[in-house]
Backbone as JSON Lines, residues from 0, in Angstrom:
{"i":0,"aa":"X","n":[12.58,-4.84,-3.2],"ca":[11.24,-4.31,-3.39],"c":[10.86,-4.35,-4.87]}
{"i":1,"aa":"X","n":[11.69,-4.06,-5.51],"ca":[11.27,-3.74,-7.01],"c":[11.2,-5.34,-7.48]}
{"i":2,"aa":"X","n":[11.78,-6.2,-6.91],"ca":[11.85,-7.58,-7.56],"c":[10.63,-8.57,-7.04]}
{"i":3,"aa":"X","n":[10.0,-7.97,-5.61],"ca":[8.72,-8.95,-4.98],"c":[7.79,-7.43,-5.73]}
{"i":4,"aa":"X","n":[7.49,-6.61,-6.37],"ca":[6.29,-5.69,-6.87],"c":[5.49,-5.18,-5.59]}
{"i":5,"aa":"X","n":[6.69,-4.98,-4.48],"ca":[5.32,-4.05,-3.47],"c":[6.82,-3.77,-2.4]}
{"i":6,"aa":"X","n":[6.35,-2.41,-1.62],"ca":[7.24,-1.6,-0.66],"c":[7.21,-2.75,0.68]}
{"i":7,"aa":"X","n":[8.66,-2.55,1.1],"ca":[8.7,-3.69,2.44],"c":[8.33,-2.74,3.76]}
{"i":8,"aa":"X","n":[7.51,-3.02,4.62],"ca":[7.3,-2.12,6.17],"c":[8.71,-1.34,6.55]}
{"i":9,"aa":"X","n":[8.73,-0.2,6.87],"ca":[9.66,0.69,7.08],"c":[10.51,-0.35,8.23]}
{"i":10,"aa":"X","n":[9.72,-0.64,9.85],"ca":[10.04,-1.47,10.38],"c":[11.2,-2.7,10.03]}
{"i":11,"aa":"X","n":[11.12,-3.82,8.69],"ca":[11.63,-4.2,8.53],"c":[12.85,-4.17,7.85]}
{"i":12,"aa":"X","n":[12.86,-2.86,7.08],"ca":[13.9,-1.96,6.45],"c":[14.89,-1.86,7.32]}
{"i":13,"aa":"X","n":[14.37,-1.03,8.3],"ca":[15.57,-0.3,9.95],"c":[16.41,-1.34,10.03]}
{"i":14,"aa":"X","n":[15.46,-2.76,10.43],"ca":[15.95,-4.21,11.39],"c":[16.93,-4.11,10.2]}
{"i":15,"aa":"X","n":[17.0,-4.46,9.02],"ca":[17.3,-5.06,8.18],"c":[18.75,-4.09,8.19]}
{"i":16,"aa":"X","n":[18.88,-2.63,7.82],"ca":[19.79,-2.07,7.48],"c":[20.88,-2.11,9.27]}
{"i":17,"aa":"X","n":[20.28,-1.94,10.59],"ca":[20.64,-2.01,11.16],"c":[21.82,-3.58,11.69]}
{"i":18,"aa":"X","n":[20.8,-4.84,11.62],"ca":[21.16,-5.68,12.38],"c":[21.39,-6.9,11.08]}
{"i":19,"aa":"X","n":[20.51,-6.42,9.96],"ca":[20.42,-8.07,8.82],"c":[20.42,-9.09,9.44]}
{"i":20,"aa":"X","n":[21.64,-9.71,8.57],"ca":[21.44,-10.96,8.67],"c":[22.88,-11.36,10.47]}
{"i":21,"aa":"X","n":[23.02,-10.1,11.17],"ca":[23.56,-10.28,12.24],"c":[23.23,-10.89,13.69]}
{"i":22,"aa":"X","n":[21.36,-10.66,13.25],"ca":[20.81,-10.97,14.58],"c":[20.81,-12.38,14.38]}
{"i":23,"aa":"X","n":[21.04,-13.44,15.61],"ca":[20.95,-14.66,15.64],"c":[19.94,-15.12,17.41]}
{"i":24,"aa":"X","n":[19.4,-15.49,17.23],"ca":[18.7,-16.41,18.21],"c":[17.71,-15.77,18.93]}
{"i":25,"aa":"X","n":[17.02,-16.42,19.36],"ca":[15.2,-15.44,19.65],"c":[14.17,-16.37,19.37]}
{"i":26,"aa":"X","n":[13.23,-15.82,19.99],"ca":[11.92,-16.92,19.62],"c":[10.59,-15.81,19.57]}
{"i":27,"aa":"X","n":[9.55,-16.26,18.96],"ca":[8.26,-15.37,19.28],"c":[7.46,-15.59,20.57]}
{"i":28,"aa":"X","n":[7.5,-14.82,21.36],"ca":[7.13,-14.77,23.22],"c":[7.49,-16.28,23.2]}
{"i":29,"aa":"X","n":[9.12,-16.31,23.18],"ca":[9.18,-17.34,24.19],"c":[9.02,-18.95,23.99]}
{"i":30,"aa":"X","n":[8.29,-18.85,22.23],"ca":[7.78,-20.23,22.4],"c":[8.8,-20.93,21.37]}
{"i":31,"aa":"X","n":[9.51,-22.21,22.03],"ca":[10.49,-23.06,20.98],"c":[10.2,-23.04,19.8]}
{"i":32,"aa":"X","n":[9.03,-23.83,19.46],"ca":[8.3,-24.19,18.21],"c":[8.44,-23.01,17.24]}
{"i":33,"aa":"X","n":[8.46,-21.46,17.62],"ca":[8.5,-20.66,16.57],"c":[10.21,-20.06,17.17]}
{"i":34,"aa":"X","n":[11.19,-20.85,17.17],"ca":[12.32,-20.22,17.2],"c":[12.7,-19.66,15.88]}
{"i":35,"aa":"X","n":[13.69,-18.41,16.24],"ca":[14.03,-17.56,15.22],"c":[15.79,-17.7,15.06]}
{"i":36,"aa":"X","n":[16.41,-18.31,14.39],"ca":[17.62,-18.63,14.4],"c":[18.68,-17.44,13.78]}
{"i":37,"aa":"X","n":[17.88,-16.8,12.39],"ca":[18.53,-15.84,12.09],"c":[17.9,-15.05,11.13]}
{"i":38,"aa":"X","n":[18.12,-14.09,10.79],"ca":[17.46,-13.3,9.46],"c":[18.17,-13.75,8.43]}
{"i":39,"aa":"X","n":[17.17,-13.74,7.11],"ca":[18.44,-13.68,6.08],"c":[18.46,-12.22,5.61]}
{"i":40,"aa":"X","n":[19.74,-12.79,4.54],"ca":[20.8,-11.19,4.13],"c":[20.1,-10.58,2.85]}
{"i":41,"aa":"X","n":[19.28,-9.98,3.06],"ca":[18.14,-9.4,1.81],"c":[18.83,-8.55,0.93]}
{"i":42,"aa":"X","n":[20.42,-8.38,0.59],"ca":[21.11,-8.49,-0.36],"c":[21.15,-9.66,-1.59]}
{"i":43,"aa":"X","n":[21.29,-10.66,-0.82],"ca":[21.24,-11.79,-0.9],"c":[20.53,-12.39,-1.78]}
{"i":44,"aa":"X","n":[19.17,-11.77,-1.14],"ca":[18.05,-12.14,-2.1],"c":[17.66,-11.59,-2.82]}
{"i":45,"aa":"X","n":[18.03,-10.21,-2.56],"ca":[17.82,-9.41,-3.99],"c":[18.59,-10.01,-5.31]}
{"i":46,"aa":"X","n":[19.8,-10.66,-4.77],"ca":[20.9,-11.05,-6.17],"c":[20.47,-12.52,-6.21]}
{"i":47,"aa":"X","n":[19.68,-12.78,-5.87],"ca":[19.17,-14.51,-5.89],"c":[20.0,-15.69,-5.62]}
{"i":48,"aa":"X","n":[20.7,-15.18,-4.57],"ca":[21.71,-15.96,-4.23],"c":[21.48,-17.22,-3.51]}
{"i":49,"aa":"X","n":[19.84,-17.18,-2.68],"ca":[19.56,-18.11,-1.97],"c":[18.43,-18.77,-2.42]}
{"i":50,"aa":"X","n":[18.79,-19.95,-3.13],"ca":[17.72,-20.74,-4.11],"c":[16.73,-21.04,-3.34]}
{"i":51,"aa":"X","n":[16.62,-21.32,-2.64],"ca":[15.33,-21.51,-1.61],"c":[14.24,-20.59,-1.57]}
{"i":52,"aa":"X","n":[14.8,-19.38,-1.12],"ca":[14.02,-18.21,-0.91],"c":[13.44,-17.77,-1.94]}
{"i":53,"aa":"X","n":[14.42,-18.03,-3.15],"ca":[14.38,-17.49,-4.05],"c":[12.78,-18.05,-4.71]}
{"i":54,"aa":"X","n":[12.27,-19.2,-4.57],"ca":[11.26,-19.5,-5.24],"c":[10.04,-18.97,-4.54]}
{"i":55,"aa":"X","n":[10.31,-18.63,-3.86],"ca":[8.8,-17.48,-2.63],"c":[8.7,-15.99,-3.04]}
{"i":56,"aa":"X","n":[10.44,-15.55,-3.52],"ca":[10.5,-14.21,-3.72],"c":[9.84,-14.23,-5.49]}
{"i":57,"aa":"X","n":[9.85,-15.13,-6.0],"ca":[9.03,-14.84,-7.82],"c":[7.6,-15.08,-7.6]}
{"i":58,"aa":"X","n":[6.86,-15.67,-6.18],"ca":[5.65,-15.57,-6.27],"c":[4.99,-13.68,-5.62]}
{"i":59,"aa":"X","n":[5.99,-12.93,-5.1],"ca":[5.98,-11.91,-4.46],"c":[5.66,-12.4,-2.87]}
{"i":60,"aa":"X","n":[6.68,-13.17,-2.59],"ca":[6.5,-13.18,-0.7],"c":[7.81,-13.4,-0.54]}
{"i":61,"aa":"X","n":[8.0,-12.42,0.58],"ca":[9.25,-12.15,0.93],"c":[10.02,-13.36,2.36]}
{"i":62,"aa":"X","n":[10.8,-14.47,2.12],"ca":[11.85,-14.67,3.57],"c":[12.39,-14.15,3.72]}
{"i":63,"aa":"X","n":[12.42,-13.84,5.12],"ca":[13.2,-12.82,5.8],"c":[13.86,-13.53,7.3]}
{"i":64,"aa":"X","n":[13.62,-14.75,7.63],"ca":[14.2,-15.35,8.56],"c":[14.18,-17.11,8.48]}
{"i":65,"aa":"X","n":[15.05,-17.5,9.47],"ca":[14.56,-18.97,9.52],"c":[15.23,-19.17,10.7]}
{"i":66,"aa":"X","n":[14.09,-20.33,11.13],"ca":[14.15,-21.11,12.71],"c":[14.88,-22.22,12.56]}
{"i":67,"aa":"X","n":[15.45,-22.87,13.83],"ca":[16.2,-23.48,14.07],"c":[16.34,-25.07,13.14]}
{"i":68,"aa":"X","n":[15.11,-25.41,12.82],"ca":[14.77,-26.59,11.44],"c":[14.7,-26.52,10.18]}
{"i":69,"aa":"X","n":[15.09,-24.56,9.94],"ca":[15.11,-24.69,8.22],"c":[13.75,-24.08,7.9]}
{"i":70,"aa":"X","n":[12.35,-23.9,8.95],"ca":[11.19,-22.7,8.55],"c":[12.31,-21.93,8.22]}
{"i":71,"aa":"X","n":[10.6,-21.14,7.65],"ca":[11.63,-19.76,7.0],"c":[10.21,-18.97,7.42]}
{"i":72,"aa":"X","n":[10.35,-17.58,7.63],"ca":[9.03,-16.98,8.18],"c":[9.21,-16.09,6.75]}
{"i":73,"aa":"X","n":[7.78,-15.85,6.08],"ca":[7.3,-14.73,5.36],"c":[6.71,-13.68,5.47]}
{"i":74,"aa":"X","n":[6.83,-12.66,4.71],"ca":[6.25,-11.49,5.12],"c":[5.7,-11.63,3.65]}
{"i":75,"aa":"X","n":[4.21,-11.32,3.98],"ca":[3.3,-11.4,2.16],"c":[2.69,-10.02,1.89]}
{"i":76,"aa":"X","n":[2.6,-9.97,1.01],"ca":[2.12,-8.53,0.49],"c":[0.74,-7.42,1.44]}
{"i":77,"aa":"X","n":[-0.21,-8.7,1.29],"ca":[-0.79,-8.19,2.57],"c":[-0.28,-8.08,4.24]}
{"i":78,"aa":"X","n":[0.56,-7.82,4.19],"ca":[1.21,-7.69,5.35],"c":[1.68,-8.7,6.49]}
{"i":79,"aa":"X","n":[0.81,-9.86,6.18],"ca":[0.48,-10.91,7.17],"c":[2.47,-11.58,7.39]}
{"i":80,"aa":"X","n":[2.46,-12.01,8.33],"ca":[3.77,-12.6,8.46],"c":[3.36,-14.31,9.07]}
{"i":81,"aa":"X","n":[3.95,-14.97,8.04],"ca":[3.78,-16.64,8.1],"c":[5.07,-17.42,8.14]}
{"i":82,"aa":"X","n":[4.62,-18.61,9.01],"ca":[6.06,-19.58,9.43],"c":[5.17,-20.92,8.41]}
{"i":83,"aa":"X","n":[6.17,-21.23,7.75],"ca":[6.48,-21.96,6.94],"c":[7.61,-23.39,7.4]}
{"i":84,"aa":"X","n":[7.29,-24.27,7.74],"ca":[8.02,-25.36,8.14],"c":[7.42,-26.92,7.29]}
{"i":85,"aa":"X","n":[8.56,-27.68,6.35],"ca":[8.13,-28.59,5.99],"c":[9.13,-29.86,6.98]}
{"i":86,"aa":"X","n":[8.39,-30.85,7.47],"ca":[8.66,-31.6,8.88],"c":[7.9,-32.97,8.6]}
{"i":87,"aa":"X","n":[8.98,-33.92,8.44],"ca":[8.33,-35.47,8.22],"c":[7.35,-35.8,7.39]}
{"i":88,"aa":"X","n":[7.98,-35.03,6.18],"ca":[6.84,-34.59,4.62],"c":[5.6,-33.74,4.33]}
{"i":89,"aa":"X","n":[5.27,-33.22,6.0],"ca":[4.16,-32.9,6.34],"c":[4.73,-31.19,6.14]}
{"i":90,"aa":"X","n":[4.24,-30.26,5.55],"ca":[4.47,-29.02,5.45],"c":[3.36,-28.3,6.28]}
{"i":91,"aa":"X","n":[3.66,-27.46,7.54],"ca":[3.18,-26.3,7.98],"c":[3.45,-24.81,7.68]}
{"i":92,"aa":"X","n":[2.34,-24.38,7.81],"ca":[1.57,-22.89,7.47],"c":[0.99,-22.12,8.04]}
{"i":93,"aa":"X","n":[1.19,-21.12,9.0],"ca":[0.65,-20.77,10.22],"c":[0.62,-19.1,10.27]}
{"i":94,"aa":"X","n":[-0.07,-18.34,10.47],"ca":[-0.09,-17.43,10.41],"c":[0.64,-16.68,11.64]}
{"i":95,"aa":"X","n":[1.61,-15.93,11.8],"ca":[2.15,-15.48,13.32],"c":[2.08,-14.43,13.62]}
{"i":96,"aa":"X","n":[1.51,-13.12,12.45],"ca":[1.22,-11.98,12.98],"c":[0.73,-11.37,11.81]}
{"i":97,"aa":"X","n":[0.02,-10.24,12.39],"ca":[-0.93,-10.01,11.55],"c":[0.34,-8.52,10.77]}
{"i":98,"aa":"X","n":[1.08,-8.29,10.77],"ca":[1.82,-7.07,10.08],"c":[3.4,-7.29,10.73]}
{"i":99,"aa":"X","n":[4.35,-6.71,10.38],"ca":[5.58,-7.11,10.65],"c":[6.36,-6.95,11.58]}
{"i":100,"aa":"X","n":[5.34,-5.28,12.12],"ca":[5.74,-4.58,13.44],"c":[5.36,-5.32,14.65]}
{"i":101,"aa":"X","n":[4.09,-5.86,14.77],"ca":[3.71,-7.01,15.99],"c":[4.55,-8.11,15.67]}
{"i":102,"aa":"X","n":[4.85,-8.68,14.46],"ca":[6.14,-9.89,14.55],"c":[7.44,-8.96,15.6]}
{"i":103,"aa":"X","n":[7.61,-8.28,15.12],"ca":[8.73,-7.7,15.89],"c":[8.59,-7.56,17.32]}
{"i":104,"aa":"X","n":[7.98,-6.57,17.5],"ca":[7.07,-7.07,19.08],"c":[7.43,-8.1,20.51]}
{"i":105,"aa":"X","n":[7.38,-9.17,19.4],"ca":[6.94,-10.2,20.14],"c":[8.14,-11.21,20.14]}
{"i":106,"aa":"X","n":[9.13,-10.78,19.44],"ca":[10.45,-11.25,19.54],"c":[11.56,-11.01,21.17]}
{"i":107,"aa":"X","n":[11.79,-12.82,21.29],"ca":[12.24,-12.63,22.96],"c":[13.31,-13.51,22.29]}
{"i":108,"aa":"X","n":[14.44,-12.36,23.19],"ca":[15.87,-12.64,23.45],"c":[16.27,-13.94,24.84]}
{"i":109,"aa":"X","n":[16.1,-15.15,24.16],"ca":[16.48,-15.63,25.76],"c":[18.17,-15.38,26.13]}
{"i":110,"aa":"X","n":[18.32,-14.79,27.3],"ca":[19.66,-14.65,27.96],"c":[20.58,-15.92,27.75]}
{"i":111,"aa":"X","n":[21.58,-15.84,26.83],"ca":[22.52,-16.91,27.2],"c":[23.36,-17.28,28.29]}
{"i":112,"aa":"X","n":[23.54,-16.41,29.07],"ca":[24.04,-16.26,30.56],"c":[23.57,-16.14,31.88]}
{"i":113,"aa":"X","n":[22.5,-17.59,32.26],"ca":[21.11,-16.61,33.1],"c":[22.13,-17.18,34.35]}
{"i":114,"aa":"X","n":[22.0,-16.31,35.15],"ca":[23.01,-15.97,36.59],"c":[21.94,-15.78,37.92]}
């Protein structure tokens, strides 16, 4: 927080202290295209360990996950949460929820064991 200049949603705090960078696989309702592969370890990025991220976290926007191709979803100061995917030179930008708690929401566990 002190290093992006603004407080992160309590919401993403909990996830974060609870599950980090433990949760692996999920999608937003369901849909491939916005698969969620894993969180990253916001230790991590606090110590700038992940050069990637790291150039989003000095503009003040926070990664906090990435899908199965290397997106990385943001959470921006105004609250908005964006998937970020650069794909056959072509970079996408998409807005996926309007605050962090409806990102959360809308996160589906598909069953690895469907019986």
């Amino acid at each position: 927080e002190r290093r992006l200049g603004w407080e992160l949603p309590q919401e993403l705090k909990s996830f974060a202290t609870e599950l980090g960078d433990a949760f692996v696989g999920g999608s937003l309702d369901g849909e491939h295209r916005f698969s969620i592969l894993c969180y990253l370890d916001l230790r991590e990025l606090a110590a700038a360990q992940d050069w990637l991220a790291e150039e989003y976290v000095e503009v003040g926007i926070l990664p906090f996950a990435r899908c199965e191709l290397g997106g990385l979803y943001l959470l921006e100061k105004d609250g908005k949460v964006r998937f970020r995917l650069v794909w056959a030179g072509k970079a996408i930008l998409e807005t996926v929820a309007e605050n962090y708690a409806h990102f959360e929401r809308r996160i589906i566990i598909k069953d690895e064991d469907p019986q």
